[in-house]
C-alpha positions as CSV (number, residue, x, y, z in Angstrom):
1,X,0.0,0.0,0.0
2,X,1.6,3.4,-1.3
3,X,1.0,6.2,1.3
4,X,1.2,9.9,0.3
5,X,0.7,12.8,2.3
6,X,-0.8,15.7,0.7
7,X,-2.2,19.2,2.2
8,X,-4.9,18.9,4.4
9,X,-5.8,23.2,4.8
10,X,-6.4,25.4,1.9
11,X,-5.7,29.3,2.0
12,X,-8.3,30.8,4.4
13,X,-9.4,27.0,5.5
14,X,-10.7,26.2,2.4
15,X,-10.5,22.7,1.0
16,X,-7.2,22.2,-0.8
17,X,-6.5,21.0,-4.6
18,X,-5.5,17.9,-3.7
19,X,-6.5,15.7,-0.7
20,X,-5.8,12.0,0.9
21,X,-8.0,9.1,0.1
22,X,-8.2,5.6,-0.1
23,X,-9.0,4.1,-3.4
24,X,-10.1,0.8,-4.0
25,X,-7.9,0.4,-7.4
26,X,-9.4,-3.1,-8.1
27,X,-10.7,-5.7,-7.3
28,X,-8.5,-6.8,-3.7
29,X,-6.5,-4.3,-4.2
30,X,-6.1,-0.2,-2.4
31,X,-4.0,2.4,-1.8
32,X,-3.7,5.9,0.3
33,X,-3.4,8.3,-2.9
34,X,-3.5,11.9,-3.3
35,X,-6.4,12.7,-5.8
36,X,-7.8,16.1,-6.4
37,X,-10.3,17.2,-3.7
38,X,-13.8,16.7,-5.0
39,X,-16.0,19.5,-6.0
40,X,-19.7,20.2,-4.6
41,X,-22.2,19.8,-7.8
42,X,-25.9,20.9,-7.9
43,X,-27.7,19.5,-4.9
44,X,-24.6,18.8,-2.9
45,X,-22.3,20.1,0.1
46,X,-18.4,19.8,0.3
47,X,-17.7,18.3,4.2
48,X,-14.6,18.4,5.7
49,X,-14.3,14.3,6.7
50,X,-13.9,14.0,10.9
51,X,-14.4,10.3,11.6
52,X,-15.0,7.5,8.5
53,X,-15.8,3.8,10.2
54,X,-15.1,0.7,7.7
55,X,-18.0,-1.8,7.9
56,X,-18.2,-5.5,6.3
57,X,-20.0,-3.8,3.1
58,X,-16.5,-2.1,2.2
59,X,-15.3,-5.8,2.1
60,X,-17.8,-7.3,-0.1
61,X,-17.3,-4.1,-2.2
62,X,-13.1,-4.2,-2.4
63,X,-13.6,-8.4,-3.6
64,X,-15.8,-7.1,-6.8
65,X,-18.7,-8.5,-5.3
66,X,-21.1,-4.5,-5.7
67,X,-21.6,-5.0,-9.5
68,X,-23.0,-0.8,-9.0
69,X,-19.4,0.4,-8.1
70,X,-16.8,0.8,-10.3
71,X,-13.2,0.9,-9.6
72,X,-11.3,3.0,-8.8
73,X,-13.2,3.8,-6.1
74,X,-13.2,5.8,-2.3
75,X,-15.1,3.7,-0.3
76,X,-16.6,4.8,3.1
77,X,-20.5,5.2,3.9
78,X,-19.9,5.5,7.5
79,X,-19.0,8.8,8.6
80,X,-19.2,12.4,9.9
81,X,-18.2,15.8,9.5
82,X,-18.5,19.5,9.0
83,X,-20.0,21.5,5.9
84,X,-17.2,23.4,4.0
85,X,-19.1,24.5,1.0
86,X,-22.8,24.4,0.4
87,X,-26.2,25.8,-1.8
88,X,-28.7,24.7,0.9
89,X,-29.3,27.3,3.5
90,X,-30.0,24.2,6.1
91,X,-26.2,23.2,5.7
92,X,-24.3,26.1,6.0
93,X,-20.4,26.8,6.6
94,X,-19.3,25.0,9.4
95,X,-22.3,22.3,10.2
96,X,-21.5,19.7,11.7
97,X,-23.3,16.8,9.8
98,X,-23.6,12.4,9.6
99,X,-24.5,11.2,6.8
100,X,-26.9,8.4,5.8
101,X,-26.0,6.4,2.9
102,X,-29.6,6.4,0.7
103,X,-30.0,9.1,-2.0
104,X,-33.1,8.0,-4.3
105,X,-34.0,10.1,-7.3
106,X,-37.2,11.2,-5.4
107,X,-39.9,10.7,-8.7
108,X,-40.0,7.0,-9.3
109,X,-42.8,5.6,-7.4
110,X,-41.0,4.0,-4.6
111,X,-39.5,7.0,-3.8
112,X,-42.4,9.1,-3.1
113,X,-43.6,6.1,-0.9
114,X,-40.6,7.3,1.5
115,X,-39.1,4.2,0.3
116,X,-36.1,6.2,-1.5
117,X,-34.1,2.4,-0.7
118,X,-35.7,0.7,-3.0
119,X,-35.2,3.9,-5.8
120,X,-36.2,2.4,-9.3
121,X,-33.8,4.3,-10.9
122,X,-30.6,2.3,-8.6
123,X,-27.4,3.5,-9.8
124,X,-28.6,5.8,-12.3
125,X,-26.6,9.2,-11.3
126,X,-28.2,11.3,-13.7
127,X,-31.5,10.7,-12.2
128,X,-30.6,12.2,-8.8
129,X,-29.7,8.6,-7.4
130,X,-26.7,8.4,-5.4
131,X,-25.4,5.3,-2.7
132,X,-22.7,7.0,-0.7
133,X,-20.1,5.1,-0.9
134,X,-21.4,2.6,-3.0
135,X,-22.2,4.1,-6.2
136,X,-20.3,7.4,-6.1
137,X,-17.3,8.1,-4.0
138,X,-17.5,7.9,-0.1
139,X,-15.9,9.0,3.0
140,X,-12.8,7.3,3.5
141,X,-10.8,10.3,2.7
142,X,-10.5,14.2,3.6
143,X,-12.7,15.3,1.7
144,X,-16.1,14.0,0.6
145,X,-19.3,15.6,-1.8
146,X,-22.3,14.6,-0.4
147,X,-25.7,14.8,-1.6
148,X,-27.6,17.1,0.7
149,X,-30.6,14.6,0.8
150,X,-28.4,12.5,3.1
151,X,-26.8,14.9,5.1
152,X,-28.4,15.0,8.6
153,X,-27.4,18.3,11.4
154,X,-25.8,16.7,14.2
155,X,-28.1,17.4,17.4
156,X,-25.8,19.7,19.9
157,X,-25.0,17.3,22.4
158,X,-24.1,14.6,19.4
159,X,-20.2,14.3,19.1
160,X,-18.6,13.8,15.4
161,X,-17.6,10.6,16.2
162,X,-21.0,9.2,17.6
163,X,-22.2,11.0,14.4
164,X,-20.7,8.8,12.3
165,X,-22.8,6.6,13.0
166,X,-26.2,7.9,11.7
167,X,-26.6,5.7,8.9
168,X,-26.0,2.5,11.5
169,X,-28.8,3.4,13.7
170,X,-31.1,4.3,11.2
171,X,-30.7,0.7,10.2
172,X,-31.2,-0.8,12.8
173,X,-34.0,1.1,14.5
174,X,-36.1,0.9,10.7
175,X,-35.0,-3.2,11.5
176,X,-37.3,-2.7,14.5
177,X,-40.2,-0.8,13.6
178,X,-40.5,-3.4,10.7
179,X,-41.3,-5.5,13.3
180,X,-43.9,-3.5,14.2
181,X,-42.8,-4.3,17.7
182,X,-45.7,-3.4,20.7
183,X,-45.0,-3.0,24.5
184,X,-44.7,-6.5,26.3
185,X,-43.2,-8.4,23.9
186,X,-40.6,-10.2,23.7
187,X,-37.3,-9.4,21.1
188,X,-34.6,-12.1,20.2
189,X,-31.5,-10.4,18.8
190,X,-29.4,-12.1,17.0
191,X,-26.1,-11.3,15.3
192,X,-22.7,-9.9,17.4
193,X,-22.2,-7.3,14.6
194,X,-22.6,-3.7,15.0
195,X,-25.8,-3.2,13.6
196,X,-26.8,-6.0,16.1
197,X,-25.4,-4.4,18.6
198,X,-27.3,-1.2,17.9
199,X,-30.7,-2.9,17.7
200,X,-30.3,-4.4,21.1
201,X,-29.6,-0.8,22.2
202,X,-32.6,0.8,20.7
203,X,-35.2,-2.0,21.9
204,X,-33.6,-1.7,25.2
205,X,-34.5,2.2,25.0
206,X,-38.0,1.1,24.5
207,X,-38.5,3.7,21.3
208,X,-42.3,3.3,21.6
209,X,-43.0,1.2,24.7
210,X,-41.4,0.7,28.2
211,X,-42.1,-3.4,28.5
212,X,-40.2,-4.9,25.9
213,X,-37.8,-7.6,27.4
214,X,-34.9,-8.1,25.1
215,X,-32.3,-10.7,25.0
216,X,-29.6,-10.8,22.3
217,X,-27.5,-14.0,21.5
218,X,-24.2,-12.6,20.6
219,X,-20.5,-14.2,21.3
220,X,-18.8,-12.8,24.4
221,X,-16.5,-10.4,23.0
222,X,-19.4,-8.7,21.6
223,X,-21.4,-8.6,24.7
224,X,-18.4,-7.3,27.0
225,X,-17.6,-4.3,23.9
226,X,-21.2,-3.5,24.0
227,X,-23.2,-1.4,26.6
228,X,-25.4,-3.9,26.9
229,X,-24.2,-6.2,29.4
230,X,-27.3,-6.8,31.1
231,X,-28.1,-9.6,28.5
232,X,-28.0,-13.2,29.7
233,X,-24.4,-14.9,29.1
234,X,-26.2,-18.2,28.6
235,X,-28.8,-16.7,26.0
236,X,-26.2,-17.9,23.3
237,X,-26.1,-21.5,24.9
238,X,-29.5,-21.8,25.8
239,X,-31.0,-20.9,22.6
240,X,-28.0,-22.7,20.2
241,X,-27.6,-19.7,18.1
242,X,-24.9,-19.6,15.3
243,X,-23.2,-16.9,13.5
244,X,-23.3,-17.3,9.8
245,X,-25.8,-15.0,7.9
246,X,-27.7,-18.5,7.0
247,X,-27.3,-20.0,10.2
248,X,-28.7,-16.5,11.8
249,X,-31.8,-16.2,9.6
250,X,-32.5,-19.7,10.6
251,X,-32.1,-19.4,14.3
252,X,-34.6,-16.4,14.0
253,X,-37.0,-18.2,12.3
254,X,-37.4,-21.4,14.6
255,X,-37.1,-19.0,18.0
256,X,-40.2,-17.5,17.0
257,X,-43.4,-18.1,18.5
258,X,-46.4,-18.9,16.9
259,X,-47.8,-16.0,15.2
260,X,-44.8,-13.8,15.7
261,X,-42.7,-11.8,13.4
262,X,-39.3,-12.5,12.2
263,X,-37.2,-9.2,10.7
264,X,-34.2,-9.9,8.6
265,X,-31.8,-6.7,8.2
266,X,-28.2,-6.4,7.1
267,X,-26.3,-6.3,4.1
268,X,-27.0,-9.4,2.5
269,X,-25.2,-10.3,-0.5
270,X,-26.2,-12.5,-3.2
271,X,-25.1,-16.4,-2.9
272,X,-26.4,-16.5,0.5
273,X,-29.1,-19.4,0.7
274,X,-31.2,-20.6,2.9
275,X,-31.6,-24.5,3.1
276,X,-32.4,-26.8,5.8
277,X,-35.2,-25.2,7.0
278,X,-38.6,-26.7,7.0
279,X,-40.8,-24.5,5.5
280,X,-44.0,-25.5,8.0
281,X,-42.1,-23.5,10.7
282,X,-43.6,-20.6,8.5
283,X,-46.7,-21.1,7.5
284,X,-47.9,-23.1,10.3
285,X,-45.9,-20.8,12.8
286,X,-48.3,-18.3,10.9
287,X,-45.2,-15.9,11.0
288,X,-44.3,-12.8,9.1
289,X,-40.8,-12.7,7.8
290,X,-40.2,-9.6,6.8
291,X,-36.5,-8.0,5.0
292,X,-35.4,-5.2,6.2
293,X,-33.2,-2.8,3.5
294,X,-31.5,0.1,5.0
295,X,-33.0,3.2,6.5
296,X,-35.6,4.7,4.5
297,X,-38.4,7.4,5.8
298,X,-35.9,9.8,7.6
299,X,-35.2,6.8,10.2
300,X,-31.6,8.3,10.9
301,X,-33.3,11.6,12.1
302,X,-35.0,9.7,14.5
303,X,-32.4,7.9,15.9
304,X,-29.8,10.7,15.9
305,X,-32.5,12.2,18.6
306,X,-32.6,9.0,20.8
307,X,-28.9,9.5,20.2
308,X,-28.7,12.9,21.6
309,X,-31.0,12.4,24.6
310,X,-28.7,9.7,25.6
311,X,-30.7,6.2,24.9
312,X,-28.3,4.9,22.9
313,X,-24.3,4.3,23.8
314,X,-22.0,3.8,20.3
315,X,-19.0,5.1,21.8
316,X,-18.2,1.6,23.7
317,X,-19.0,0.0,20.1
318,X,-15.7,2.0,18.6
319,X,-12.9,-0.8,19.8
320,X,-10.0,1.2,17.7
321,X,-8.8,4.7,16.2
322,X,-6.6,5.5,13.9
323,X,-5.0,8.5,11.5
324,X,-6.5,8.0,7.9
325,X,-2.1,7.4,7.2
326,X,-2.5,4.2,8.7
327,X,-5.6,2.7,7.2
328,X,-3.8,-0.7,6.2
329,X,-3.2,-1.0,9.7
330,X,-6.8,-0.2,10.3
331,X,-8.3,-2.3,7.6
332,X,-6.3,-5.6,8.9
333,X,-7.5,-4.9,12.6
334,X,-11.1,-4.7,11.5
335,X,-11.0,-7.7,8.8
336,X,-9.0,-9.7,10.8
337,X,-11.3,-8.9,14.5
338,X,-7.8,-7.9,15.8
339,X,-8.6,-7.6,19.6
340,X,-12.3,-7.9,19.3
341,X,-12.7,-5.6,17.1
342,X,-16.2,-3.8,15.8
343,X,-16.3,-0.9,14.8
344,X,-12.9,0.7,13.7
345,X,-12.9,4.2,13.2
346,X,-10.2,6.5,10.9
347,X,-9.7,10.2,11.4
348,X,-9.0,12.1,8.5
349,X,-8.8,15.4,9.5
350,X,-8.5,16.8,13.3
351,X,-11.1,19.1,14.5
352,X,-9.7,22.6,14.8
């Protein structure tokens, strides 16, 4: 991996010519490169990168496996950071911002459902669609343009750091209220991930009812990381709960009761399949089994609030920092779960 170090401060504070990024050059392949600092186009705001997490979607996207993105590419749809340059009067100079990862071209049909995820017009730029990170160039770098549909203002009391995790939360908590969860009952969840992690959070905060009773079946590392270590040690045990994305979809699927509702989220990629399940556990479980894709609907908004008012705790989930210089360092010690690692978190530029 070639590192280069270019300026990082134009004249006057300004973004610079040239900035740091990592670029996926190919398929398995990256590098720290100096490129040119991007530019903010109609509908868009320049912001000044803080904090950039890497997440097991950058992964599937450096092995080829996002036929959307094409290479080279700057990954990162996981971060937060202040406005340097926008049109829209809601963004101005100096706003602090996360960003969720979602653009849709806001006419096709599914779009003006709120359902801006599922945009017909996917990976069509020219339509007004845009997948941070995905589709057009992310946040693993100083400097990233950002549609202003997915920038959200970071609530006062929200740090940049806990901001990059907007897009995370508003996963998980549009996970829940897919469920269509109600006071009382009872929430299995399953999956040591960080979006796990986070829905455990958020149905602990009780988002729209104080009686839910929640346990999570997660490996210990994830538990002891996470801040929430009321959860049952044994759950995992007890319940025989597995880890693979299969394995968990299954597990979710025969814990249910009779009648009750069974919420797949996540990143699934294609080539994942589900076999060696009897399909009577569904239909005469009488379940609902419902996918869950992202964080349509202004979800992040909501959950930057619980955020804010203190419901939630992501700080504990950050296991490592580092300086955007060291990102192969970074990149090993999340792919490899160096130290029980979850969330790994780069900085590319200091606050001032």
């Amino acid at each position: 991996m070639k590192t280069v170090v270019g300026a990082t401060r134009g004249p006057g504070g300004e973004a610079p010519r040239l900035m740091r990024a990592v670029v996926f050059t190919g398929p398995n392949a990256f590098a720290l490169q100096e490129v040119p600092t991007p530019r903010a186009g109609a509908r868009e705001a320049l912001v000044r990168v803080r904090a950039s997490m890497v997440c097991a979607s950058d992964a599937k996207i450096l092995a080829g496996k996002f036929p959307a993105t094409r290479f080279p590419h700057v990954p990162g749809h996981e971060f937060a950071g202040d406005v340097v340059t926008s049109v829209d009067e809601r963004f101005p100079a100096g706003t602090r911002v996360g960003v969720e990862v979602h653009v849709g071209c806001g006419t096709c049909e599914r779009c003006r459902e709120g359902m801006y995820t599922l945009c017909l017009n996917y990976g069509k730029r020219e339509t007004g669609h845009a997948h941070v990170g995905f589709t057009i160039d992310g946040g693993l770098a100083d400097y990233a343009s950002v549609p202003v549909a997915a920038l959200h203002a970071l609530p006062e009391h929200v740090t940049l750091d806990q901001g990059a995790w907007t897009d995370n939360l508003g996963i998980a908590l549009w996970a829940l209220e897919r469920g269509r969860i109600a006071a009382g009952e009872h929430i299995v969840v399953i999956g040591p991930g960080a979006i796990g992690l986070c829905a455990t959070q958020l149905a602990r905060a009780g988002f729209t009812g104080p009686s839910w009773r929640v346990r999570e079946c997660a490996p210990p590392v994830a538990r002891r990381r996470s801040a929430t270590r009321a959860a049952s040690r044994t759950a995992t045990r007890r319940s025989g709960c597995r880890h693979g994305t299969a394995d968990a979809a299954r597990d979710a699927i025969l814990l249910a009761r009779r009648g009750g509702r069974v919420v797949l989220g996540g990143a699934t990629g294609a080539g994942v399949e589900l076999s060696g399940l009897d399909l009577s556990a569904i239909v005469r479980g009488n379940l609902d089994v419902l996918g869950s894709l992202a964080n349509p609907k202004g979800v992040s908004a909501r959950a930057l609030t619980l955020l804010a008012q203190g419901k939630i705790d992501v700080t504990s989930l950050v296991t490592h920092h580092f300086p955007l210089d060291r990102f192969e360092e970074a990149w090993r010690t999340f792919t490899e779960r160096r130290e029980g690692a979850i969330r790994v978190m780069l900085h590319p530029q200091a606050p001032t």
